[in-house]
GUSE-211798 format. One record per residue: x, y, z of N, C-alpha, C in turn. Coordinates in steps of 0.1 Angstrom, whole numbers, padded with zeros to 4 digits, always signed. Layout:
! residues N
XYZXYZXYZ/...
//
This chain:
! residues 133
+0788-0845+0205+0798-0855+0208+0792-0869+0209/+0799-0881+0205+0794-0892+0203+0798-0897+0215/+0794-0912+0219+0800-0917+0232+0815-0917+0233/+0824-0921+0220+0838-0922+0226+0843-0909+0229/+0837-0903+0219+0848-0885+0222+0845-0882+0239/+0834-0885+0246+0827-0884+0262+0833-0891+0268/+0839-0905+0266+0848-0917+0274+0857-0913+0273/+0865-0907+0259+0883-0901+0257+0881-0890+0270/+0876-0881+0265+0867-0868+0274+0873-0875+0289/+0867-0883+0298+0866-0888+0309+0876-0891+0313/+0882-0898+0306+0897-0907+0304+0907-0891+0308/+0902-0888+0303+0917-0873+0301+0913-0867+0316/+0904-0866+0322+0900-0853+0333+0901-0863+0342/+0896-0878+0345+0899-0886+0356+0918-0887+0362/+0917-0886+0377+0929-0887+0381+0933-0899+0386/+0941-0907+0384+0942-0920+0390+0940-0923+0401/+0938-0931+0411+0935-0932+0428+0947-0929+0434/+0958-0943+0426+0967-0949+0431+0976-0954+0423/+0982-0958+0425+0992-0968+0419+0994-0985+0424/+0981-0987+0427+0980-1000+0432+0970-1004+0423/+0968-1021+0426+0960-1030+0414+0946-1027+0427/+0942-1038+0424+0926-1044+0431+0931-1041+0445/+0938-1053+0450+0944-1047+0464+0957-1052+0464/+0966-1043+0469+0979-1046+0469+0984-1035+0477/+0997-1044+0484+1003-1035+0500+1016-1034+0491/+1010-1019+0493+1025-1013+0484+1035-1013+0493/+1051-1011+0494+1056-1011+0499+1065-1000+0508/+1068-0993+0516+1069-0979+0519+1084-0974+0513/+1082-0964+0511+1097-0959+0507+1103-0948+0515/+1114-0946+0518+1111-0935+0532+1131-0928+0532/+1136-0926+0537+1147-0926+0543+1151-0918+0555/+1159-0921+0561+1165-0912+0571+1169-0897+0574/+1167-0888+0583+1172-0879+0586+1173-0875+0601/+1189-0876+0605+1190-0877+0616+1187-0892+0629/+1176-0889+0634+1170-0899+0639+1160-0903+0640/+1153-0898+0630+1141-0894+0622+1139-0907+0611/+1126-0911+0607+1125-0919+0599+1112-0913+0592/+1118-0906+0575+1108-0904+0565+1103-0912+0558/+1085-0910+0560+1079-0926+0550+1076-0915+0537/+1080-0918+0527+1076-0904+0517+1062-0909+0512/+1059-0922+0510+1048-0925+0501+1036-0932+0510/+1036-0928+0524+1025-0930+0535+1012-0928+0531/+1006-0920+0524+0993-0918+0517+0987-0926+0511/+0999-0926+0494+0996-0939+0489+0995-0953+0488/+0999-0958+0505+1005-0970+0507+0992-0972+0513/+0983-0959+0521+0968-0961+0534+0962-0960+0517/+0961-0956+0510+0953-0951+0502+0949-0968+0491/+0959-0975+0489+0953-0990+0486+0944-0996+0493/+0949-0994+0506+0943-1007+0519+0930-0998+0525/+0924-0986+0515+0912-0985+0515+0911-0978+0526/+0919-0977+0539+0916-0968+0555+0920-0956+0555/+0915-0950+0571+0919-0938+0570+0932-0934+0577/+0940-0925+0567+0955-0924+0572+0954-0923+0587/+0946-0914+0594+0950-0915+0612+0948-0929+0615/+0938-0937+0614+0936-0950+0618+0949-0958+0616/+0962-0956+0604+0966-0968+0602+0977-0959+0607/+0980-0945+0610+0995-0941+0615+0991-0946+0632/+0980-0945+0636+0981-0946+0655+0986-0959+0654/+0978-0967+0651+0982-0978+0647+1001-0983+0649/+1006-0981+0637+1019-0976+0633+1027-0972+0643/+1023-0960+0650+1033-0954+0658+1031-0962+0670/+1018-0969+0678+1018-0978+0689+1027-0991+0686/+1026-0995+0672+1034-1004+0673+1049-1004+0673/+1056-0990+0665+1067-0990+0664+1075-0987+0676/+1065-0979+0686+1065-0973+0696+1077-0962+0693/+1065-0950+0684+1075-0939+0682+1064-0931+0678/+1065-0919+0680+1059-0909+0675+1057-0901+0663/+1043-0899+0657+1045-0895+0642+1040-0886+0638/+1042-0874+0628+1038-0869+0624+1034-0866+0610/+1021-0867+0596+1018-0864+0589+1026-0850+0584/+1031-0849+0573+1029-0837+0567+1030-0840+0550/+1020-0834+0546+1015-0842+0529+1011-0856+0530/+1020-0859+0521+1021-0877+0521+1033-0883+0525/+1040-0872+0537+1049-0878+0544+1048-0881+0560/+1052-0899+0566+1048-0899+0573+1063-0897+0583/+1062-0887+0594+1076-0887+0599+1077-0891+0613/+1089-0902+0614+1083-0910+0628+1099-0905+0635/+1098-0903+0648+1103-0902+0656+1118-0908+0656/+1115-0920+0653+1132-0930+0654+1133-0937+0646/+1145-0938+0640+1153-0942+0632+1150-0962+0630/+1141-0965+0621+1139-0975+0618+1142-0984+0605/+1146-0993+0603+1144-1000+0587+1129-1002+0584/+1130-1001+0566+1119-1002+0562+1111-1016+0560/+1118-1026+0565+1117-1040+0567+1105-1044+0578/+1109-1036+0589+1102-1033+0599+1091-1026+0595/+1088-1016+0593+1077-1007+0590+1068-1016+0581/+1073-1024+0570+1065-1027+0559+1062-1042+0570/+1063-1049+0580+1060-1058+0591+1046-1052+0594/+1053-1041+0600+1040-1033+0604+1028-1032+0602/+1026-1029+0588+1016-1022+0579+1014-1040+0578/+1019-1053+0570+1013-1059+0569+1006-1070+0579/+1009-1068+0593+1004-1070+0604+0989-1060+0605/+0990-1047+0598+0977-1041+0605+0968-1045+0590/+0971-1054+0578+0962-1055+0572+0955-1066+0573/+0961-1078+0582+0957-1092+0582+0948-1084+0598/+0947-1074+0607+0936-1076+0614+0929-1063+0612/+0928-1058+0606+0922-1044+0601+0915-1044+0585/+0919-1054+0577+0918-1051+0564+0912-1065+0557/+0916-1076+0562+0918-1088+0555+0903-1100+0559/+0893-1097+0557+0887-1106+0564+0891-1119+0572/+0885-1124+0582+0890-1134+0587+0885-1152+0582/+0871-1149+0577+0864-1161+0571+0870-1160+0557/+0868-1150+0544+0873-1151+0533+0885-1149+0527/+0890-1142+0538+0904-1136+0537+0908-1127+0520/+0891-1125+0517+0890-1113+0507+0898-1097+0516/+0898-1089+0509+0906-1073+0510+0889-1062+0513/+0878-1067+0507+0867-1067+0510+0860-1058+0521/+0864-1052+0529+0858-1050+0542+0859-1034+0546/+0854-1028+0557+0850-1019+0564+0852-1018+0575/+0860-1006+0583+0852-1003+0596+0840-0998+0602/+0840-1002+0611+0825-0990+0614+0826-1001+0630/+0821-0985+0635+0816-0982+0654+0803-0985+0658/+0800-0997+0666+0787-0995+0668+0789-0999+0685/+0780-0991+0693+0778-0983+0709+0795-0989+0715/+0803-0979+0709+0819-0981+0718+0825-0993+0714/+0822-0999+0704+0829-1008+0699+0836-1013+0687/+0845-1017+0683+0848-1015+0663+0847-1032+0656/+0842-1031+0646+0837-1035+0640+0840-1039+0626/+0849-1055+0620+0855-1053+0605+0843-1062+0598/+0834-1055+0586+0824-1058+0580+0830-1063+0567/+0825-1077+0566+0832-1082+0547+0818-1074+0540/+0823-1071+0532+0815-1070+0518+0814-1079+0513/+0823-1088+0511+0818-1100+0503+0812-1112+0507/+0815-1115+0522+0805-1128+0527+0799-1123+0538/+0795-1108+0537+0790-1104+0552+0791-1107+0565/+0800-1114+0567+0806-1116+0583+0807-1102+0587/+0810-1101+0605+0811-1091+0611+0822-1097+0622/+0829-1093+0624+0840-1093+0635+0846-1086+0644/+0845-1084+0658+0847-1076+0662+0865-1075+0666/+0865-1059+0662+0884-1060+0664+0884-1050+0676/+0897-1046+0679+0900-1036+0691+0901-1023+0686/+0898-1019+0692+0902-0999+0690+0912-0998+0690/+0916-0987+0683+0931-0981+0684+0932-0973+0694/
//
């Protein structure tokens, strides 16, 4: 096999990440049942902004002040909300969870060091200390 037939090759067996660009806050899609509020596309929405789905549903649910539960890539929250609100939410937890503060690159990390959390840029190496969930 030559290089391209190995790149087609690759191309065919690779599965996409996402459906997002570089960084982009997808927007949630969800609907009602009951008094219940279904996020159907919860996964792929944590899965752009690079975190881990518990980190951004505690998150979520403290702030909606409702209770949630994962099942698949649905996220199912307690009470009956608009998706105006939720997508507030999510872009509230990416400007202090996600967004650096000096470059305001998408750029960055968590990480714990002795009891305390920590948002690392990748790209201008700042370090900033945020709050726990």
């Amino acid at each position: 096999m030559d290089y391209e037939d190995l790149l087609n090759e690759a191309y065919e067996t690779i599965e996409p990440v996402g459906e997002c660009g570089r960084f982009e806050i997808l927007k949630v899609k969800g609907h009602h049942e009951g008094t219940r509020t279904i996020i159907t596309n919860f996964v792929p929405v944590v899965t752009c902004l690079r975190r881990d789905v518990d980190h951004v549903m505690k998150f979520l649910t403290k702030e909606l002040a409702s209770s949630g539960e994962l099942k698949g890539d649905r996220l199912i929250l307690s009470r009956k909300l608009p998706s105006k609100e939720v997508n507030e939410k999510i872009e509230r937890y990416v400007n202090r969870f996600v967004l650096c503060p000096k470059c305001k690159k998408p750029d960055t990390e968590l990480e714990e060091d002795k009891g305390k959390a920590f948002l690392r840029c990748l790209a201008c190496g700042e370090k900033y200390e945020v709050y726990r969930i």
